[in-house]
C-alpha distance (Angstrom), angle and dihedral (degrees) to the residues before:
residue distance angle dihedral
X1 . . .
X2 3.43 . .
X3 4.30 92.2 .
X4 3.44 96.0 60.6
X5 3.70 92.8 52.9
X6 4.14 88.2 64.6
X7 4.38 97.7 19.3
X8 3.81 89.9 -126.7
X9 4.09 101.1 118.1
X10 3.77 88.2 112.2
X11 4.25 96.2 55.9
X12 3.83 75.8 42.4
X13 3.60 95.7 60.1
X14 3.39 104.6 34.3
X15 3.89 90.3 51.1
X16 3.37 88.5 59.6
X17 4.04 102.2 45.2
X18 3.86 81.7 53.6
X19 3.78 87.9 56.0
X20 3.84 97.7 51.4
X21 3.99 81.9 38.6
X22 4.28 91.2 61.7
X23 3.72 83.7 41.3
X24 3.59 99.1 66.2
X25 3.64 95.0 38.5
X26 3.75 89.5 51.9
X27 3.92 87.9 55.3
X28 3.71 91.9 46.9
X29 3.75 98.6 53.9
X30 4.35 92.5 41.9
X31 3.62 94.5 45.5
X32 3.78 82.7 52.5
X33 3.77 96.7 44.1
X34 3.77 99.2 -110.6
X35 3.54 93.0 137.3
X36 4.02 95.4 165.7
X37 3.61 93.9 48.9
X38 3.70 91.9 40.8
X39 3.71 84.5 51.1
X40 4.13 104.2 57.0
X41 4.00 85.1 46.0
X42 3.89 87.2 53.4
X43 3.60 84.1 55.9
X44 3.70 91.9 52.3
X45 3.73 89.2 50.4
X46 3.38 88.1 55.4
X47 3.77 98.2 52.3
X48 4.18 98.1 45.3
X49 4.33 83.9 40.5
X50 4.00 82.7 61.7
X51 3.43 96.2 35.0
X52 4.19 88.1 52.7
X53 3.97 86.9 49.0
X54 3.27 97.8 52.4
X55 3.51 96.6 46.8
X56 4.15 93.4 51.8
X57 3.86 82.1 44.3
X58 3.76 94.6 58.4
X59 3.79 92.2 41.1
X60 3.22 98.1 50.2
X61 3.84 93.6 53.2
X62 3.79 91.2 45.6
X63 3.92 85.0 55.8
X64 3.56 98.7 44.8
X65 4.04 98.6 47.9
X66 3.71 88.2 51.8
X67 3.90 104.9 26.2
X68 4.02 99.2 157.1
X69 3.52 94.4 48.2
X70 3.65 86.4 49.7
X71 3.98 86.8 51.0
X72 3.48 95.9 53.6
X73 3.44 99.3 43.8
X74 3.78 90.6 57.4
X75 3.88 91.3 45.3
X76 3.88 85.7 50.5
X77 3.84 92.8 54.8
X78 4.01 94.7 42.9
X79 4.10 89.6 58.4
X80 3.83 83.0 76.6
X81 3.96 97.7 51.3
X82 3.49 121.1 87.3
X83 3.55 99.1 -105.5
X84 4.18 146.6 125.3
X85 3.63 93.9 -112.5
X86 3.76 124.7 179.8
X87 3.75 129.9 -172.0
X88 3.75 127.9 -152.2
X89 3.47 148.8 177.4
X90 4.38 130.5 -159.4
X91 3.75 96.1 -161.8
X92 4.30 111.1 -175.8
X93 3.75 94.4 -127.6
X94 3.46 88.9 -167.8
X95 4.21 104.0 55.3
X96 3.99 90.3 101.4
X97 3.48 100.0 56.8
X98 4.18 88.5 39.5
X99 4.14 88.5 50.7
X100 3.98 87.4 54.7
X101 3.68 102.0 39.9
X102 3.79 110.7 33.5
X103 3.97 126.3 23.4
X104 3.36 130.7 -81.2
X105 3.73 95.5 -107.2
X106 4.14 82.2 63.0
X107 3.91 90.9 55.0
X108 3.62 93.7 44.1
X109 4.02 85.9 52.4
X110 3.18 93.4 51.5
X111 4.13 99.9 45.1
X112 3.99 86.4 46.1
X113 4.15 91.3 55.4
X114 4.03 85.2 49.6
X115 3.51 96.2 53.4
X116 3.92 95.9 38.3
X117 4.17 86.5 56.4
X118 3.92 91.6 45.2
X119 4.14 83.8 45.3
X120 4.11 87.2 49.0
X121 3.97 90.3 48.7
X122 4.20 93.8 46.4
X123 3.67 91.6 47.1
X124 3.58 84.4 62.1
X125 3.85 93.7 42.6
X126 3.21 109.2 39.0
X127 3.15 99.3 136.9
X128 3.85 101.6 67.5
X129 3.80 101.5 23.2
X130 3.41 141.1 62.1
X131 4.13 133.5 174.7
X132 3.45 156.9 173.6
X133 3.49 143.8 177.6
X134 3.94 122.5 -83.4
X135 3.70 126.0 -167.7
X136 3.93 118.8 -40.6
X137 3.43 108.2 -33.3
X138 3.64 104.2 -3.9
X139 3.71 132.1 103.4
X140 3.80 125.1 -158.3
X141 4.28 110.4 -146.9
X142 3.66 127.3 179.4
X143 3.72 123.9 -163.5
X144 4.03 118.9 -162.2
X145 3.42 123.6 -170.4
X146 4.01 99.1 1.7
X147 3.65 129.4 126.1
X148 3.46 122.4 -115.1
X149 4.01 84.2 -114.8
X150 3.80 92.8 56.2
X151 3.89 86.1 48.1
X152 3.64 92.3 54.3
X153 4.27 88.7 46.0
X154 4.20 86.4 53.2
X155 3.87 97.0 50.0
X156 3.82 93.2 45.2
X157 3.90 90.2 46.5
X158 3.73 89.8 49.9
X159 3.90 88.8 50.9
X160 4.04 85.2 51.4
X161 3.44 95.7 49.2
X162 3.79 96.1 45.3
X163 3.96 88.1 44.9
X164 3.96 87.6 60.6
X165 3.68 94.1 44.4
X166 3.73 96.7 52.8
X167 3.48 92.1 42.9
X168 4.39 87.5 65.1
X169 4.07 91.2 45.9
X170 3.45 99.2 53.1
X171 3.77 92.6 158.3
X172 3.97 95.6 75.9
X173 3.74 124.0 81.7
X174 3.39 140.1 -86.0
X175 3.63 110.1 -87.5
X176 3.79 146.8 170.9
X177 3.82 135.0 -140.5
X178 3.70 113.5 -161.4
X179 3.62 123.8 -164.7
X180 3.62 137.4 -157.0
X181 4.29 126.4 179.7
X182 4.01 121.8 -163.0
X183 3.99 120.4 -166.4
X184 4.09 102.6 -136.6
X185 3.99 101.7 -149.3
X186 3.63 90.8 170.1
X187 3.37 141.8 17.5
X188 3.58 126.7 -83.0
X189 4.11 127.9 -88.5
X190 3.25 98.8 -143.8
X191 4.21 137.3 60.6
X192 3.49 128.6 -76.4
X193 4.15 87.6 -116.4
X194 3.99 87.0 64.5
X195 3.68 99.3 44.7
X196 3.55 90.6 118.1
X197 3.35 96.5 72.4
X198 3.81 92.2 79.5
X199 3.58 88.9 59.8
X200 4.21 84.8 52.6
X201 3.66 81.8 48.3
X202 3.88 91.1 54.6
X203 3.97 103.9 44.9
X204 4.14 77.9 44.3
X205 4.16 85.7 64.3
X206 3.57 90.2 48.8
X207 3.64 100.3 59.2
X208 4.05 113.9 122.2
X209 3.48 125.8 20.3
X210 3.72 100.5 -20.4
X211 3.76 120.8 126.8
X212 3.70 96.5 179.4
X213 3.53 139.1 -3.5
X214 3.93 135.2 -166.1
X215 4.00 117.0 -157.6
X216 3.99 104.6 -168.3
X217 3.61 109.0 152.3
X218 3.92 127.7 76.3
X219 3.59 93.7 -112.9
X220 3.85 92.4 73.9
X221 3.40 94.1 58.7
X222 3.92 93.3 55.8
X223 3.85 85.2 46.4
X224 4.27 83.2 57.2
X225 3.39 87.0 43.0
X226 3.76 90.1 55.8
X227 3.80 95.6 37.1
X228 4.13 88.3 56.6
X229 3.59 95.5 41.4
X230 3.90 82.0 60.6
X231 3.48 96.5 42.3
X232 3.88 93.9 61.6
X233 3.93 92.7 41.9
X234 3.84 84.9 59.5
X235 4.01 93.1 41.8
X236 4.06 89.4 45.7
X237 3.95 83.0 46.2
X238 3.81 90.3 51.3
X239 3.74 93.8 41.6
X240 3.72 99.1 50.8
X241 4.36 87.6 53.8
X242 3.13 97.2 51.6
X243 3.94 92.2 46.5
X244 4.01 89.0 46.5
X245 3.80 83.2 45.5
X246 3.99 77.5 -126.8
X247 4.31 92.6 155.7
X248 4.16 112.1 115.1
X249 4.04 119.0 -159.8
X250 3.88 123.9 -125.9
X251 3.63 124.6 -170.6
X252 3.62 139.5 -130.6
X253 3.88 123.8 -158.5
X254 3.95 119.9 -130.6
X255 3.77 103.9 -158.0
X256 4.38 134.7 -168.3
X257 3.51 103.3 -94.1
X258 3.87 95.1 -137.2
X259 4.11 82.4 58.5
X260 3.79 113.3 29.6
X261 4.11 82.8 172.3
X262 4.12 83.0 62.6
X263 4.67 107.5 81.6
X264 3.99 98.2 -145.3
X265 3.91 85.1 -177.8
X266 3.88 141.7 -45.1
X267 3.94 126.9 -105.8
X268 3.72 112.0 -133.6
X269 4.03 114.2 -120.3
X270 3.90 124.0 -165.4
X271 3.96 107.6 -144.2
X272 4.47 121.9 -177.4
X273 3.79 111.2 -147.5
X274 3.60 108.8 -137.9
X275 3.74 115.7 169.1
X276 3.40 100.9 -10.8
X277 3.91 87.2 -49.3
X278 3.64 129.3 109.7
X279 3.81 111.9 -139.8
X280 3.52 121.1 -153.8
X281 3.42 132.4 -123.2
X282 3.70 99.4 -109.3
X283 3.88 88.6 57.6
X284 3.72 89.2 59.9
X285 4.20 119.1 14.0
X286 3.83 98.3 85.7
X287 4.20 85.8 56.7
X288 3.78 89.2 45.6
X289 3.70 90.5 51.5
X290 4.09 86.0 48.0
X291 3.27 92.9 47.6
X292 4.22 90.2 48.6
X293 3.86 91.7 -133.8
X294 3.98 87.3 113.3
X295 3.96 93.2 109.3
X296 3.74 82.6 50.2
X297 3.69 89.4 61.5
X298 3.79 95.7 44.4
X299 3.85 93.2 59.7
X300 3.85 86.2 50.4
X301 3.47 93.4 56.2
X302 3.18 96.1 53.4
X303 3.48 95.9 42.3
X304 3.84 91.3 62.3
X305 3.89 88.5 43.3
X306 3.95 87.8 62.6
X307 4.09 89.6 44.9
X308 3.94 93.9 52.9
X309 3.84 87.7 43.4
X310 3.87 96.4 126.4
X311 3.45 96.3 41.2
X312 4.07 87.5 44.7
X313 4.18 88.2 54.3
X314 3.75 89.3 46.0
X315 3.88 93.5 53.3
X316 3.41 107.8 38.9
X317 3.81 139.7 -16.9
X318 3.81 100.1 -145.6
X319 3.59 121.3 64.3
X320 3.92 138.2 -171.3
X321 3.70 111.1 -153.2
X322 4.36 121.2 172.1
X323 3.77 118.2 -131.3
X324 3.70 121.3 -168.9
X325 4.20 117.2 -126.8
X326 3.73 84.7 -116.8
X327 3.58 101.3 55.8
X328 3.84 92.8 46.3
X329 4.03 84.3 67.2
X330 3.92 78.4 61.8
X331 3.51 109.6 109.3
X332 3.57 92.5 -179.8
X333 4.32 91.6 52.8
X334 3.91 87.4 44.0
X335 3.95 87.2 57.4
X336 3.50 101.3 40.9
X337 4.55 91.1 40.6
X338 4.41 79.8 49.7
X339 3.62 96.3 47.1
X340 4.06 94.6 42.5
X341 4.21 87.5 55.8
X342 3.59 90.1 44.2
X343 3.64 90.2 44.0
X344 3.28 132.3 25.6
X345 3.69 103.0 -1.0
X346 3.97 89.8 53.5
X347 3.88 103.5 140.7
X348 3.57 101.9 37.8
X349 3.75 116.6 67.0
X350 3.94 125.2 -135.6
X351 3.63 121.6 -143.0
X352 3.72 121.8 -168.8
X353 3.62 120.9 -126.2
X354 3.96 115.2 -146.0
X355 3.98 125.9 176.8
X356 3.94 116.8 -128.6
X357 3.86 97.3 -104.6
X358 4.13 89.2 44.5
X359 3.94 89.6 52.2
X360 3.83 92.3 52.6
X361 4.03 94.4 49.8
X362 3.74 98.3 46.1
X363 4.04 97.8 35.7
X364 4.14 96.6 128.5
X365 4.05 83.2 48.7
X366 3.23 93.4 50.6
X367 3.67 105.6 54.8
X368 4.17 81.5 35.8
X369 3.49 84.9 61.1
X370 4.09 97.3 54.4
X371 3.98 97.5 36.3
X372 3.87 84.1 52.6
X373 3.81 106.0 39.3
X374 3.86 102.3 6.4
X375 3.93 84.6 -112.9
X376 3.97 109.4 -177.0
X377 4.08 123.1 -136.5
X378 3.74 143.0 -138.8
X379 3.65 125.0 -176.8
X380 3.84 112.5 -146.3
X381 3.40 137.0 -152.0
X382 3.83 84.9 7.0
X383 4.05 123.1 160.6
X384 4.20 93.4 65.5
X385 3.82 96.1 104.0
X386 4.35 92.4 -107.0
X387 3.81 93.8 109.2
X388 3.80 126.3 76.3
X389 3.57 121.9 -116.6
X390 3.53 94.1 -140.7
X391 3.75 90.5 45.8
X392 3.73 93.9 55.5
X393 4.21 83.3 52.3
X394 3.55 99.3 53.2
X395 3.65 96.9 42.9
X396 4.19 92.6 56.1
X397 3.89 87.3 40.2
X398 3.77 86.4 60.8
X399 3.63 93.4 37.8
X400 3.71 95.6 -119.7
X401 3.96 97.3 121.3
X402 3.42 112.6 46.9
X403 3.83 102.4 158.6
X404 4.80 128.7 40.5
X405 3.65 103.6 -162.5
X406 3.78 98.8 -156.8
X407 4.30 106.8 -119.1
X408 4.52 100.1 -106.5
X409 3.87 88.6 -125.7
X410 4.04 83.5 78.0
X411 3.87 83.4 44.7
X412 3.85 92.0 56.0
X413 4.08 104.1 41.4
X414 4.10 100.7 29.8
X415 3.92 91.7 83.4
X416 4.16 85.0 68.5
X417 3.00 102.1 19.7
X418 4.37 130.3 82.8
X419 3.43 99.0 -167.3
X420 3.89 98.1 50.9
X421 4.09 81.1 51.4
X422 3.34 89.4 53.9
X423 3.89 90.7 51.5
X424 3.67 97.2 45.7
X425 4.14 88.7 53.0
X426 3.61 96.9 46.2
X427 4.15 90.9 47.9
X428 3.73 85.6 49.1
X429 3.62 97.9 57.8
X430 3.79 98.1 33.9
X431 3.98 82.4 53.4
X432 3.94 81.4 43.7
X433 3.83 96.7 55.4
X434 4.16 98.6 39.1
X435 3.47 85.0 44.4
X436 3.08 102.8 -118.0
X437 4.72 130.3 149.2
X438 3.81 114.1 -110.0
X439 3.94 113.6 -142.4
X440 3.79 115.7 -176.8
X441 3.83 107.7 -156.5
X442 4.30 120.0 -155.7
X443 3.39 97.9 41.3
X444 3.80 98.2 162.9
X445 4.15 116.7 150.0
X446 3.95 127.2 41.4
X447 3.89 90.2 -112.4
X448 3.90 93.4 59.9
X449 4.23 86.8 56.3
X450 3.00 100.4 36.2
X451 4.48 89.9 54.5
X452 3.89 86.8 40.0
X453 3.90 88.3 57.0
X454 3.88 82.5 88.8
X455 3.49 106.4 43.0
X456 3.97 89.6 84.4
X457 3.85 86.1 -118.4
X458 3.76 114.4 166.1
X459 3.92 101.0 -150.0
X460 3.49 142.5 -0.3
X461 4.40 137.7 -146.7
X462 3.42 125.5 -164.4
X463 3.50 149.1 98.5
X464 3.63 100.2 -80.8
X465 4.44 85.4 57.0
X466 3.88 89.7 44.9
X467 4.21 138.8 -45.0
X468 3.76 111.7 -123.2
X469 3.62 114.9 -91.5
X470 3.62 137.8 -173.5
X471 3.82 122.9 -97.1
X472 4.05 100.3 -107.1
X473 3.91 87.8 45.8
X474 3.82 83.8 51.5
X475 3.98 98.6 43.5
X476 3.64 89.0 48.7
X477 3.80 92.9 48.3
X478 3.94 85.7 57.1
X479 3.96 101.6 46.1
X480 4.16 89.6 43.6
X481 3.80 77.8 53.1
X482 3.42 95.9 45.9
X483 4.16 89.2 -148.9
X484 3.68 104.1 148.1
X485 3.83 81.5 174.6
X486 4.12 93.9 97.7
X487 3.27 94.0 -164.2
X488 4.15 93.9 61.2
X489 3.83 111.5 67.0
């Protein structure tokens, strides 16, 4: 594995056939008594023995800083042998519901006793498997050589083995691993660089209610085949609008709770027009993330926030806008977001929206960011147990966070559900006390407003307050309306 990552299994070899070479000839001359000869080939023994350690040492390290590259490179190479090869993945189905609801110590606890059971069943295996760890909570595996019998025997005893082990940590959560095993009966169409994607292609399959799933025949792999083809149309689709800068904005209004008819301010929304369709972001952010081009996307955004800028001040004069943990490290977006509300966008204010998990990682930026530039703060998706109380504290004590937009899964269940009441009051009066605004996002039927009226929320989102629409729909909406008031829509 680790030689064809750098091509050097032949030096390899033949360094080490020259060792066992000087190691017979040394034997020869001592058993023989020709202790000076046998001497200056010691010496050589000596030299190729470092030269071999050295060599594993570097290897090794090159493999171990970069193990799934490693992995798939290997896996790309054994397509072209003449062997039953089977790819897998063990994907914790559970890790986004553990990241939002217990701390990340808890999911790393729980990724670490997966990957010490798949360790436990390799060790025993190693002859037909071989693994690594994917992204989050997945784990790539490829099996050589084994029967689909044998297969069936590892996965169980890795379910065994895991069953015991949870059994003696009873303190971490409730999780599942889902599995899902393709037959390769030919090699690959792509390059070794985008193996991966057949690992995308298998935690794809096991969407749903599918524990496990077992693709034998030959047909599956054209139906990969056809999935991936897909998959790169839609990335190369992607790719080439961001380039172009070919993205539009569409706006969603936040309104007073007590007066849904009142706009308190709109939420920016980045939409890609693909025949004659906008897709939103949902459809498309976690891939741009993937494919690291979210920064890209920022700049874009704000881009078309600067071009709509009259319309924008006519409309509203507050405005939500999401920024991505990576492109807050951007200097050159931080300068261009500061001069735009010092500029242009003077008159309507520009609150940054930041997800639970991104306000934890980037707290000393964030409060750089407002002492600095006087930047303003959201908290999104909040209410889902990610963010640290005393986080949330010493972010409104600064001044930082002014706004906790409560996450629209609380939204969806609190109507039957006590314990999601319970959550939505006790937000609302922590929010209450640090003085902080309560916005309630996926507020979709009458009924949900109308039992939200008493939560003491400040503002609600959804589709029942307004869908997102573009900015001439929403210009046109005003002068029809004749509301110069741009805070009334």
């Amino acid at each position: 594995m680790i030689c064809h990552e750098l091509n050097i299994c032949d030096y390899l070899k033949s360094t080490h056939a020259k060792l066992h070479e000087l190691a017979i000839t040394f034997a020869y001359l001592f058993i023989r008594h020709h202790y000076k000869s046998a001497y200056i080939v010691f010496q050589q023994i000596k030299e190729f023995n470092e030269k071999l350690l050295n060599l594993i040492s570097i290897l090794y390290f090159n493999a171990q800083i970069n193990r799934p590259q490693t992995f798939k490179n290997y896996l790309y190479s054994q397509t072209f042998e003449q062997k039953e090869l089977y790819i897998a993945i063990f994907d914790i189905h559970s890790m986004k519901e553990i990241n939002k609801f217990y701390a990340p110590k808890i999911a790393d606890k729980v990724i670490e006793l997966v990957e010490e059971t798949l360790k436990s069943v390799y060790l025993e295996n190693q002859g037909c498997m071989v693994y690594t760890r994917g992204t989050g909570g997945d784990f790539y595996i490829l099996f050589e050589n084994c029967s689909l019998e044998t297969i069936r025997g590892i996965e169980e005893h890795f379910d065994e083995i895991l069953k015991e082990r949870r059994a003696v940590s009873p303190m971490l959560p409730e999780f599942l691993v889902k599995k899902a095993f393709l037959r390769l009966h030919e090699p690959p169409i792509f390059e070794k660089d985008e193996i991966a994607v057949m690992f995308s292609y298998l935690k794809e399959s096991l969407r749903g209610e599918k524990k496990r799933r077992y693709m034998t025949d030959t047909g599956e792999q054209e139906k990969m085949r056809e999935w991936i083809s897909n998959h790169y149309a839609y990335m190369h689709m992607l790719k080439k609008a961001l380039d172009e800068g070919e993205i539009e904005i569409f706006l969603q209004p936040v309104s007073y709770m007590e007066r849904i008819d009142k706009i308190y301010a709109f939420e920016v929304l980045v939409r890609i027009e693909e025949k004659g369709r906008y897709i939103p972001a949902g459809a498309f952010i976690d891939l741009i993330i993937r494919m690291k081009m979210i920064s890209q996307l920022d700049h874009l955004v704000l881009q078309r926030i600067l071009h709509y800028r009259k319309e924008i001040h006519h409309i509203t004069g507050k405005l939500f806008i999401n920024v991505s943990a990576s492109t807050l490290q951007d200097e050159g977006y931080i300068d261009k977001l500061i001069d735009a509300i010092r500029g242009p966008m003077f008159g309507t204010e520009i609150i940054v929206e930041l997800t639970e998990q991104e306000l934890l990682e980037n707290l000393g930026r964030i409060i750089q960011l407002h002492r600095d530039y006087g930047l303003i703060f959201a908290i999104d998706d909040f209410g889902t147990g990610y963010s640290s109380l005393q986080t949330v504290i010493k972010l409104a004590e600064e001044g930082a966070v002014r706004y906790l937009k409560l996450d629209g899964s609380l939204t969806k269940s609190f109507e039957n559900s006590e314990s999601t009441q319970r959550i939505i009051r006790i937000v609302s009066k922590m929010s209450r006390s640090l003085g902080l605004e309560t916005i309630v996002e996926f507020v979709e039927t009458e009924n949900q407003h109308y039992e939200l009226l008493s939560y003491d929320i400040d503002y609600a989102q959804g589709y029942y307050i307004g869908r997102p629409g573009n900015i001439a729909d929403l210009t046109r909406g005003f002068e029809e309306r004749g509301l110069p008031n741009r805070d009334m829509l």
